[in-house]
C-alpha positions as CSV (number, residue, x, y, z in Angstrom):
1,X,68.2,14.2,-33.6
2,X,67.9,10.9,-33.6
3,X,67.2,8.6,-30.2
4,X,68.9,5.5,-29.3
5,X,67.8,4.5,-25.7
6,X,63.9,4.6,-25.2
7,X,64.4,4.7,-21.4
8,X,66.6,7.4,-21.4
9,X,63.8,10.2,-23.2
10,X,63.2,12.2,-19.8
11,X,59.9,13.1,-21.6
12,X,58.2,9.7,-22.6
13,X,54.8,10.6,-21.4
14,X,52.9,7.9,-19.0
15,X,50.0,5.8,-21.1
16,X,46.6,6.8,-20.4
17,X,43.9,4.5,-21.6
18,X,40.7,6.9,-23.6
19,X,38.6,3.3,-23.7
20,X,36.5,2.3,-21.4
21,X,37.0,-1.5,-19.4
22,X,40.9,-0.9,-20.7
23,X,44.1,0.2,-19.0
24,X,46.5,0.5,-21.1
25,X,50.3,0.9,-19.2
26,X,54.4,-0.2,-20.1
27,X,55.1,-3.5,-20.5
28,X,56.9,-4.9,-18.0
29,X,59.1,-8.1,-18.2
30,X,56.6,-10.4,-16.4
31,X,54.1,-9.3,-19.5
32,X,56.5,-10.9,-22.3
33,X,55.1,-14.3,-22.6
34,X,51.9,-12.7,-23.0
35,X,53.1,-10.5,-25.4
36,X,54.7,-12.6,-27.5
37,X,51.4,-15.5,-27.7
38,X,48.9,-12.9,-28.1
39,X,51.4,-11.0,-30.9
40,X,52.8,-14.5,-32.7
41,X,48.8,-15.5,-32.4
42,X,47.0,-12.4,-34.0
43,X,49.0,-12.5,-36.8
44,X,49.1,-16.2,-37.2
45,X,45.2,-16.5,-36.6
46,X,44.8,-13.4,-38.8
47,X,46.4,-15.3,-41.7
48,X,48.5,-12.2,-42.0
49,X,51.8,-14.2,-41.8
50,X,52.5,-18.2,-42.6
51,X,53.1,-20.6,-39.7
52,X,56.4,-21.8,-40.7
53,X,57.8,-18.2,-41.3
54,X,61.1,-17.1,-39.8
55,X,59.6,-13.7,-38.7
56,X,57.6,-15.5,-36.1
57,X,61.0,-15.6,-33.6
58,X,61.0,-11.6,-34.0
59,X,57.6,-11.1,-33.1
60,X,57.7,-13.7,-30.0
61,X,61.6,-12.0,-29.3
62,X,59.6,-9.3,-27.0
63,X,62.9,-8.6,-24.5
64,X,64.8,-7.7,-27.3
65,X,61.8,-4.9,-28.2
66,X,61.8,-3.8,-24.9
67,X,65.5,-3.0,-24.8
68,X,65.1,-1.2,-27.9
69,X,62.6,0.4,-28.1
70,X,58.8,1.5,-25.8
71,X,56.4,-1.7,-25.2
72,X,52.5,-0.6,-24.1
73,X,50.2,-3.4,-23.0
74,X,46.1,-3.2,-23.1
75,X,44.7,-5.1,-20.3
76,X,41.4,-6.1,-19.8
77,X,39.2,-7.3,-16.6
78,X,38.0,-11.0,-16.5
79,X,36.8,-13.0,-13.7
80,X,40.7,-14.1,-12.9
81,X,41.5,-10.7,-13.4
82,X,43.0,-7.9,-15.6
83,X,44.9,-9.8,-18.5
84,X,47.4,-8.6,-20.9
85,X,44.8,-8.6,-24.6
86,X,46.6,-6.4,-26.9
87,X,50.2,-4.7,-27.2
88,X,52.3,-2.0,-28.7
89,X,55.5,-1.0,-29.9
90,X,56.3,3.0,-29.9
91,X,59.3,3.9,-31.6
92,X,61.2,7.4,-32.8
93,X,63.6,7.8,-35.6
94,X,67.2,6.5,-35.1
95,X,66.0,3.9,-32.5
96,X,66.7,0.4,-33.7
97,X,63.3,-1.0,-34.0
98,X,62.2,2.2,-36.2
99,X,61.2,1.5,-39.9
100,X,59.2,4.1,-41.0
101,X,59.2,7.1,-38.9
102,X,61.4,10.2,-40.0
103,X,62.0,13.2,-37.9
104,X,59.4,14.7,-35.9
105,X,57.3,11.2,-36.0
106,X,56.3,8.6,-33.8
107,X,56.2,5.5,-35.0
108,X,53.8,2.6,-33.7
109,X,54.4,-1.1,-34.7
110,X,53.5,-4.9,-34.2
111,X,49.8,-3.7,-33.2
112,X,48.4,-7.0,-31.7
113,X,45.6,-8.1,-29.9
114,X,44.7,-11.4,-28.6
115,X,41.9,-12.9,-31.0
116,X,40.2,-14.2,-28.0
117,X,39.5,-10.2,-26.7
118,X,39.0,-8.8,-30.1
119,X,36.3,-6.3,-30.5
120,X,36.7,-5.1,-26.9
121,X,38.4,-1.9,-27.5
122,X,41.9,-3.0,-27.0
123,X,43.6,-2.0,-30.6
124,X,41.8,1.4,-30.1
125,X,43.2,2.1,-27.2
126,X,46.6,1.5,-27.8
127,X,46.3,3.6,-30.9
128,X,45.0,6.6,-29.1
129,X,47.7,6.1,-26.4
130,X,50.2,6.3,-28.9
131,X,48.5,9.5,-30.3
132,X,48.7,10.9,-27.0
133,X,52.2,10.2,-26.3
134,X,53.3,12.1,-29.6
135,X,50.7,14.8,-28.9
136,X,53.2,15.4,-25.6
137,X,56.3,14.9,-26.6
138,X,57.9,17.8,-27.6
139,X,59.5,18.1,-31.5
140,X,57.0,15.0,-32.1
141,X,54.2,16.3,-34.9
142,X,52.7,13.0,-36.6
143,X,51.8,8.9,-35.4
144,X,53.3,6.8,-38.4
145,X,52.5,3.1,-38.7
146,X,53.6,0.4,-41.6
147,X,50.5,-2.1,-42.0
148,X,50.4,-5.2,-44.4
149,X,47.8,-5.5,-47.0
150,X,45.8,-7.9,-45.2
151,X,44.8,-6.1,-42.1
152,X,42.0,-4.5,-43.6
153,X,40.2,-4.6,-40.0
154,X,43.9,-2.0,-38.4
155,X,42.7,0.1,-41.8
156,X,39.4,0.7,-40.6
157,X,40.5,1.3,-37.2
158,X,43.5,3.5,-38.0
159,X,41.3,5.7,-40.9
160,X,38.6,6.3,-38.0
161,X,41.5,7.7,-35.9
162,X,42.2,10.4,-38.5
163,X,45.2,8.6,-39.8
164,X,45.7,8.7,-43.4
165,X,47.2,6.1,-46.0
166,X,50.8,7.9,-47.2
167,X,51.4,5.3,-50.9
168,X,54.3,7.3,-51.6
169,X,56.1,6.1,-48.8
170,X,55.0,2.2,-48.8
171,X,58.3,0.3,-49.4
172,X,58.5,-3.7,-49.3
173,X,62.0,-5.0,-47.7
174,X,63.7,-5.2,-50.7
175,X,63.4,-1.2,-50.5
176,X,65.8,-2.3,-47.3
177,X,67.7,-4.7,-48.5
178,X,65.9,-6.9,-46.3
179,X,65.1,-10.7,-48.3
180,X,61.4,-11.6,-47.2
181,X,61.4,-14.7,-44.7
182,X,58.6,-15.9,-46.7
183,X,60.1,-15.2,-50.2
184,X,57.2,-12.7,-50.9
185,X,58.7,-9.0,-51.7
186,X,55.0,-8.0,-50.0
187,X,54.3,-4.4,-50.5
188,X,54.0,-2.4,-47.0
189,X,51.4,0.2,-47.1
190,X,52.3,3.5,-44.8
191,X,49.7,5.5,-42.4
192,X,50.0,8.6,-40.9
193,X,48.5,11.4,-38.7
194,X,49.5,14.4,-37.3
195,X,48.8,15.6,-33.9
């Protein structure tokens, strides 16, 4: 059955953090500048995604994610306090901001963490909340993600989680009918792991 409103699932599970030194919780509109510098910046700073490219509005556009689908922030303590590092997008099939995920998945997407708190723990523990959200929700068997190429560091992480690369169901936009912003009919590689 597919799901349209994110906030109207009874069962959406609360986010736990399994990292130490990181909460992870749901965004809430006060976090969506945050969100969109540290998501627009990762992928920027990452080289995963040219400067000039029109896909840069949709990742800074986080209201329109949070209407559509669930948002999870990392935070992280400093000495001004906990800060929103890292970010989350957890989706089901039917929703509108679903790509990948087909019944009975979860999908995850627009994994980001601010490049100034990398290698804190951040990306991991959004991952496994996302793993335990679809571990309690009910008809939910498998985590699915769509990953570029480039983000050979998110392979590592999410092959350490158990997840597993899926080539028959990478697809580029084209696949879509989607024209690339960039003019580059990139192939999208597909992860998954069940629960």
């Amino acid at each position: 059955m597919p799901h349209n409103d994110p906030h109207d699932l009874p069962d959406w599970p609360e986010p736990s953090s399994r990292v130490e030194g990181v909460t992870v919780r749901d965004a809430r509109e006060a976090d969506h500048a945050a969100i969109a510098h540290l998501t627009v910046t990762s992928y920027v700073d990452g080289g995963h995604i040219d400067p000039a490219d029109e896909y840069l509005e949709h990742l800074a556009d986080v209201a329109t994610r949070a209407r559509h689908a669930r948002v999870l922030v990392g935070e992280v303590g400093t000495r001004e306090g906990a800060v929103v590092a890292g970010s989350v997008v957890l989706t089901l099939p039917g929703m509108p901001m679903s790509e990948t995920a087909r019944e009975g998945e979860l999908e995850f997407r627009m994994l980001a963490v601010d490049p100034g708190v990398q290698r804190r723990g951040v990306a991991r523990a959004l991952v496994r909340a996302a793993i335990d959200r679809a571990e309690q929700l009910q008809g939910i068997g498998a985590v699915v993600l769509t990953t570029m190429e480039t983000m050979t560091g998110a392979h590592r992480l999410y092959e350490s989680e158990g997840f597993v690369r899926l080539p028959e169901r990478d697809w580029r936009l084209s696949d879509i009918g989607q024209a690339p912003t960039d003019g580059d009919d990139q192939l999208y590689w597909v992860y998954r792991r069940t629960v």
